[in-house]
N, C-alpha and C positions, 0 to 999 in steps of 0.2 A: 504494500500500500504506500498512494505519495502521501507525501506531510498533510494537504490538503485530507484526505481522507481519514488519516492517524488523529488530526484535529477532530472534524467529524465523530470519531467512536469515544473519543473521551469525552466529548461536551454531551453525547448521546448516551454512553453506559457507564461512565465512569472508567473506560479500559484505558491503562496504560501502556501495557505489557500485554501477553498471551493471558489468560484469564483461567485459573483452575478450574478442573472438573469439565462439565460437558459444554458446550457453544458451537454457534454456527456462526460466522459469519460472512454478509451477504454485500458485494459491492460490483456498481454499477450491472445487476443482473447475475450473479455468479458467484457460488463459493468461492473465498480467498482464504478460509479455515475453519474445521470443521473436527470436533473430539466428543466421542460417547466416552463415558466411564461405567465405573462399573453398577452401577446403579441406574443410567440413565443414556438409552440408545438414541443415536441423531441418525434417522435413515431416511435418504433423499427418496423424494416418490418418482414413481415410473413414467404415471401417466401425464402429469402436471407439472408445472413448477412450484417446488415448495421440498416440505421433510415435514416426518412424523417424529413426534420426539414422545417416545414410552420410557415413563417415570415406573420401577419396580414395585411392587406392593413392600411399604413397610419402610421405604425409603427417608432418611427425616433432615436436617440443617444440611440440604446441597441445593444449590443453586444452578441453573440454566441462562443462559447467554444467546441471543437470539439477533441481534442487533441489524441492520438494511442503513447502508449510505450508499448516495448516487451525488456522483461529482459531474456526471455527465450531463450537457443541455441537451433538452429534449428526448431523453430517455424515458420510459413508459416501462415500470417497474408493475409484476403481479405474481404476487406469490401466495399461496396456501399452505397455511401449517396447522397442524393437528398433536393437538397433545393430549397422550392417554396417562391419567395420573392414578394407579394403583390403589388397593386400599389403603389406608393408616397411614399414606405419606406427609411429609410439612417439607415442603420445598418453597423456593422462590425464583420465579422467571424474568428476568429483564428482555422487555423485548424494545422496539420501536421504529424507527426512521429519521435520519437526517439529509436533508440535500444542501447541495450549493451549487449555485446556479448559476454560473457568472455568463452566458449567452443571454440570446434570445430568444430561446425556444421554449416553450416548456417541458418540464422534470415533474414525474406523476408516480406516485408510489400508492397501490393496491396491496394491503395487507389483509388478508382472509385468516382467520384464527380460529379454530373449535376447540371448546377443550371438554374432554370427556373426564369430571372427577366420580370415581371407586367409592364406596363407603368410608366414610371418615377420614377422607382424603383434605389434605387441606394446605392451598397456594395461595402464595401473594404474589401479585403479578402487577409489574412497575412500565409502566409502557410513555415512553416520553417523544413529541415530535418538534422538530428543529427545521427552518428553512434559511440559507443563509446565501451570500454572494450579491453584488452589484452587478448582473445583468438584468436585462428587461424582460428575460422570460418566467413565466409563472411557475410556482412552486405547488404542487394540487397532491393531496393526500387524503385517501379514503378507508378507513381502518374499518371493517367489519370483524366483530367478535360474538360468537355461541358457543351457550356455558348451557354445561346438562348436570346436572349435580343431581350425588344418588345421596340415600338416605346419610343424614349428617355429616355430608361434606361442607368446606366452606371455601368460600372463596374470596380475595379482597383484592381489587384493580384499583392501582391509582394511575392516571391517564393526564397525561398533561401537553396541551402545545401554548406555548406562549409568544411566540414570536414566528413570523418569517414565513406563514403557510397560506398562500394566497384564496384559496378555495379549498373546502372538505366537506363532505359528507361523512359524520361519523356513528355509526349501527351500531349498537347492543345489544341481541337478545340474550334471554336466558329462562330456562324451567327449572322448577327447584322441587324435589321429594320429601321426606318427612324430614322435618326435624333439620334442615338444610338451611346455611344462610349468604347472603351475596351480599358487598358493599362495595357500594361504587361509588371514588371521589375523582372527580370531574377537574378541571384548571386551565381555564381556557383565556386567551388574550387574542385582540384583535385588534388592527390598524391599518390605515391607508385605506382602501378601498375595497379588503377582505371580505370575504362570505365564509361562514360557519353554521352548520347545521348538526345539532347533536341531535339522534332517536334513541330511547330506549324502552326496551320491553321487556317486562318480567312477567312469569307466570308462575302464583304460587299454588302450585300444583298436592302440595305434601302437607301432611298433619304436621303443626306448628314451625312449618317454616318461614323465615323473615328476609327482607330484603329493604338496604335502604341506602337510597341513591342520591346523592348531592355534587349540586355542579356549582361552580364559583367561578365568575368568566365578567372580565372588563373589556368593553367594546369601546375605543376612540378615533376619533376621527368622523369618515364617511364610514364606517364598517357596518356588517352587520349578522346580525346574529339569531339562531332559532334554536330551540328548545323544547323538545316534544319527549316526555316520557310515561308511561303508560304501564301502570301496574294491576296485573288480573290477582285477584284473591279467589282460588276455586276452593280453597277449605279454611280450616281454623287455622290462621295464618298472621304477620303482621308483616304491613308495608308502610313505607315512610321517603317521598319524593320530595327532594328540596332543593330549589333553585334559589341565588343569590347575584345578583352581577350590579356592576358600577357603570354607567353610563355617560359619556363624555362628547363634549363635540355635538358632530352632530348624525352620530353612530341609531343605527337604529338596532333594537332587542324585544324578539317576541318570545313570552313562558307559554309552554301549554302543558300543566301537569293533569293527568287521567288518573280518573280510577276505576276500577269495574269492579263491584264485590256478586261473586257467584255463591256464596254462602255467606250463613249469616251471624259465623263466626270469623267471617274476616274482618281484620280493624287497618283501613288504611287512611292515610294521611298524607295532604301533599301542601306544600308552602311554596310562594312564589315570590320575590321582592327583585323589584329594579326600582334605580335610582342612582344620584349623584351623591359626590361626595362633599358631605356637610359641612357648610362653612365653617364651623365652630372649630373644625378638624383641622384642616386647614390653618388656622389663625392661630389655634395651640402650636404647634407643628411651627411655624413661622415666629412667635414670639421667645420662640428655643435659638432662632439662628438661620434657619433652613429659608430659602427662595420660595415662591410658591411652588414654583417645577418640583423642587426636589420635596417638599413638603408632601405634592400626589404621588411623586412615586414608592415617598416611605407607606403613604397609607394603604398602593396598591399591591407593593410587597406583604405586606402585612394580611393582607386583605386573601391573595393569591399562598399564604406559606402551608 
């Protein structure tokens, strides 16, 4: 890999170095390195572009590396991956996408994700997206992720793009069995003239399983931003959808939080808040020292940690 790219994995996964244990990684279209161990197999698929990565039953504190940069303009990236996680595992997956773009063409990365958890199977899964370079071509990233979760598995996605991604469409589903729980925190940033589109959908399929889903997303500028998540309650279940975002300029932001209850022991709950940030905030913030610039950025660091 050039420097450009080396730069790339570490602002992307934190890699400095080769990374223990098992990783794939994926640049401009193409394994550039690629290690199973012994706990956890990385096997390219046949028929598509992508790999299955099988996590062993029983398997516990190892971690998976998955990482996608594209330094090329105008490369059109699509890949599927599937992760089968065994019973009674505790692992953790870094996956995500970074481009730079310094053309003018556009750089588009499709990321397909299933992940299949086992009984009492239980990942945290860190997925972060980056778009970076001073060419005129656009940065487009569309991450789709399905989560099947069997009886008291769990699962916990943190998901973040904060800069540099011109357009995206980003998909969640998931179904959850007894006793099963999903958490999904959201962290989105938007500027210049961006479009972002988050969907999610959950179905709580299982006796006493929960899921609760929170996005936190600042739109500035002309940008703009949507919001649609959608929780089924088909049994005695608890779901909890919460949106928050800051609004600036003269960015536009729509929430649409759903619920369905099919039983009438489901208890779901959804919260929705946009708005700007409070002058009070501001004037504290600035009577300490700080410009007003840097005044919003402390509050949207804060705001986005």
């Amino acid at each position: 890999m050039d420097a450009i790219q080396k730069s790339l994995l570490e602002e992307l996964a934190g890699i400095h170095e080769v990374p223990e244990g098992a990783y794939n990684i994926r640049a401009n279209g193409k394994a550039v390195g690629r290690n199973s161990s012994a706990n956890i197999d990385i096997v390219p698929k046949d028929d598509k572009p992508g790999i299955d990565i099988i996590i062993k039953p029983g398997t516990k504190h190892e971690s998976v590396h998955i990482p996608v940069i594209i330094s090329e303009s105008g490369l059109k990236d699509l890949v599927y991956n599937d992760f089968y996680i065994g019973e009674d595992c505790d692992v953790t997956i870094v996956a995500g996408c970074g481009i730079h773009n310094c053309g003018d063409q556009e750089s588009a990365h499709d990321g397909i994700h299933s992940f299949h958890l086992a009984k009492n199977a239980k990942v945290k899964y860190i997925e972060k997206h980056i778009g970076v370079g001073d060419g005129n071509g656009k940065n487009v990233m569309n991450p789709q992720t399905f989560l099947e979760l069997d009886e008291n598995a769990y699962f916990e996605m943190e998901t973040s793009q904060i800069k540099g991604i011109d357009s995206t469409v980003r998909n969640t589903e998931g179904t959850l069995g007894n006793n099963a729980t999903l958490i999904i925190k959201e962290k989105l940033m938007t500027h210049g003239s961006q479009v972002a589109k988050t969907n999610f959908k959950v179905e709580l399929n299982g006796t006493g399983s929960s899921a609760n889903v929170i996005s936190r997303s600042v739109a500035k500028e002309k940008s703009k931003q949507e919001f649609l998540s959608h929780i089924l309650g088909n049994a005695e279940c608890y779901g909890h959808t919460e949106c928050d975002a800051i609004i600036m300029d003269e960015a536009v932001v729509t929430a649409i939080p759903e619920l369905t209850a099919a039983n009438v022991e489901a208890s779901l709950i959804h919260e929705a808040a946009i708005g700007k940030i409070a002058g009070e905030q501001l004037i504290k913030l600035m009577t300490l020292g700080l410009t007003e610039q840097e005044a919003e950025e402390q509050i949207i660091n804060g705001f986005l940690k």
